[in-house]
Steps between C-alpha positions, in 0.01 A plus 500: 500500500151322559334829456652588135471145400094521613467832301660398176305142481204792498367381825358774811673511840250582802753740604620753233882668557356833626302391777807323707473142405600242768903370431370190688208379258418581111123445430397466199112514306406186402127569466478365105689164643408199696700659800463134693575246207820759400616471874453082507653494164790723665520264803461189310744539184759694702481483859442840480273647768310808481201640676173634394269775583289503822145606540398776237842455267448072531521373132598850365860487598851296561727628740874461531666474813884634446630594861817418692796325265385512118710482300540656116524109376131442744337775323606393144387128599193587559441776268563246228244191641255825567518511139456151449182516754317830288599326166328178591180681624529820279573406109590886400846504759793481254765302726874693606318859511518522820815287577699780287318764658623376824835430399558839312361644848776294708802564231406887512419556869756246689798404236579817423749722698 
């Protein structure tokens, strides 16, 4: 869900789909942003923590930690202040994209028997 969300709000995972992206984390380019003010903006609105890059990927990248109990409700949460977080740093992000992305992902993949 945080993958298709990422791609239709037009922004570049680290990790494309082919090259057996970690289920744990979802890392995501931030290069064009202010990778530390989005993550204290994150923290500071929302309670919402998230981690940056280390050493050579420091300021160039967010990454999402989504291991052990998440659940579909989590993701959409913070999907949706994600959002919130690019819009405030990144004027061009046209807010619910990637909510419905993720939601159209969840209805088509898990609701459906």
């Amino acid at each position: 869900m945080i993958r298709g969300a990422v791609k239709e709000l037009d922004y570049e995972l680290l990790v494309d789909d082919d090259h057996n992206a970690a289920p744990t984390v979802t890392t995501i380019v931030t290069a064009h942003l202010n990778t530390e003010r989005l993550i204290h903006f994150l923290r500071e609105q929302f309670g919402l923590i998230i981690a940056g890059g280390l050493g050579v990927l420091k300021g160039k990248i967010i990454r999402i930690g989504h291991m052990g109990y998440c659940s579909p409700a989590e993701m959409l949460q913070i999907i949706s202040l994600l959002e919130l977080g690019f819009k405030q740093f990144d004027s061009q992000i046209e807010l619910g994209r990637g909510i419905s992305k993720a939601q159209e992902i969840y209805y088509n993949h898990l609701m459906i028997e």
